[in-house]
C-alpha positions, 0 to 999 in steps of 0.5 A: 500500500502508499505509504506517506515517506518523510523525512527528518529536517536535521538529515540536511543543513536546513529545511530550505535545502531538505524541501529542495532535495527531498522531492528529488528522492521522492520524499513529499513530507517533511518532519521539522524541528519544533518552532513557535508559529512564527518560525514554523510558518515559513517552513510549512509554507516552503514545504507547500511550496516545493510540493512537500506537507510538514507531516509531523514537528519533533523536539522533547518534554521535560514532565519534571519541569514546568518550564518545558511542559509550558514551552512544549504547549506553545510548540503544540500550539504552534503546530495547530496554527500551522496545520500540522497534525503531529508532535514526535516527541521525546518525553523525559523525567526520572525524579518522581513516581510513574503514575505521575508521569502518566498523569502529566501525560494525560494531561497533555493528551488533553491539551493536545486534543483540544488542539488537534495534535497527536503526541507520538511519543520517540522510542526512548528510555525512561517511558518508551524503550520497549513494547512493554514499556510503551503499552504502560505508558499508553495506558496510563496516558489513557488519551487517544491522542498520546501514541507512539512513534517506533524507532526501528534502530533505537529498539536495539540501541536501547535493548538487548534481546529485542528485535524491532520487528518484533516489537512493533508486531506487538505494539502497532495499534498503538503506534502513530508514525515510525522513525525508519533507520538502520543499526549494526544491531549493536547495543547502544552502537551509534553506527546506523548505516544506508538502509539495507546494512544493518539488521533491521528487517524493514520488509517485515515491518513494511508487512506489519504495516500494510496488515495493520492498514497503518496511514502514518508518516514513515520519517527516514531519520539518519544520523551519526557517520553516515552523515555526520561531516558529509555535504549536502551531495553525499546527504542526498545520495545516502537518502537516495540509496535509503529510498531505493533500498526500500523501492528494491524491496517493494515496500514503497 
């Protein structure tokens, strides 16, 4: 089935370089950074421009610290005014009871439907590191607006044992948008090669998609050596080869 490939801001220099390159590889969707309205207009407008959506904005939540979640509904506010649908976010806080931090998640569930957003909540400790961990959340969020966003690399940073597959077989229904990104499969290893030469089965997961009837963005998020230090020629030929890796195997 169609499935709605995006891409990271962070991939490039800039989001003028990534809504001008990322057509060129097939990519009509954009995941920016986290703005205010201000900043995150242009963006939309730019990607509009090109051709593109800004599919989802991505930045973080400290649920320990009142300045950040109240930055954070600024940023949602935002991405209402802008349109765009999603929040990929990484919610962090270790100082209080989990029942807690899942009150504070409901809470900004609520505020995030009032808004029109969907909090997809990045596949990191100490909230989402796992299926297990990321069922927990979700039901204590109890919220149709807080899911999760599956990261099919951090599964195996972040876990030994696990397969990202797997995981996601088990978790799909609560899973808003996938983080796309290949690892040696090695715990906490920050080497997360070209699409095709690590160990993550994306043929599986693009069947675990396609069954589950999954509509949400699908964003290729690279980082570390394979673009780290490379100019704006070799970014762009790292995420061709992502895409016709994933063309290679039918899955887009």
């Amino acid at each position: 089935m169609p499935h709605k490939m995006s891409c990271r801001e962070s991939v490039y220099a800039s989001w003028q370089e990534a809504v001008e390159y990322l057509p060129q590889a097939g990519i009509l969707c954009l995941e920016a950074g986290m703005r205010l309205a201000a900043d995150l207009a242009p963006v939309v407008a730019g990607a509009k421009a090109k051709g593109m959506e800004v599919a989802t904005v991505s930045g973080g939540v400290n649920l320990d610290s009142e300045d950040s979640i109240k930055e954070y509904l600024a940023y949602l506010g935002a991405a209402q005014q802008c349109g765009v649908p999603m929040a990929f976010t990484s919610a962090g806080g270790t100082e209080k009871e989990r029942d807690y931090y899942h009150g504070r998640l409901h809470e900004l569930g609520q505020e995030a439907e009032k808004r029109g957003v969907v909090i997809s909540l990045e596949t990191h400790p100490p909230f989402c590191q796992n299926a297990d961990q990321m069922f927990e959340t979700v039901r204590g969020a109890n919220s149709p607006n807080v899911k999760i966003n599956l990261d099919t690399a951090n599964i195996f940073y972040y876990n030994q044992g696990l397969d990202s597959a797997d995981e996601l077989d088990r978790i799909v229904e609560q899973v808003a948008s996938l983080h796309l990104k290949d690892t040696d499969g090695g715990f906490e290893s920050g080497n997360f090669p070209v699409f095709g030469q690590g160990v993550v089965r994306f043929r599986r997961v693009f069947d675990i998609l396609d069954l589950a009837g999954f509509a949400g963005p699908l964003t290729i998020e690279l980082e570390g050596p394979v673009v780290g230090g490379k100019d704006l020629p070799e970014r762009q030929a790292v995420v061709v080869a992502c895409m016709d890796y994933l063309k290679g195997l039918g899955a887009i």
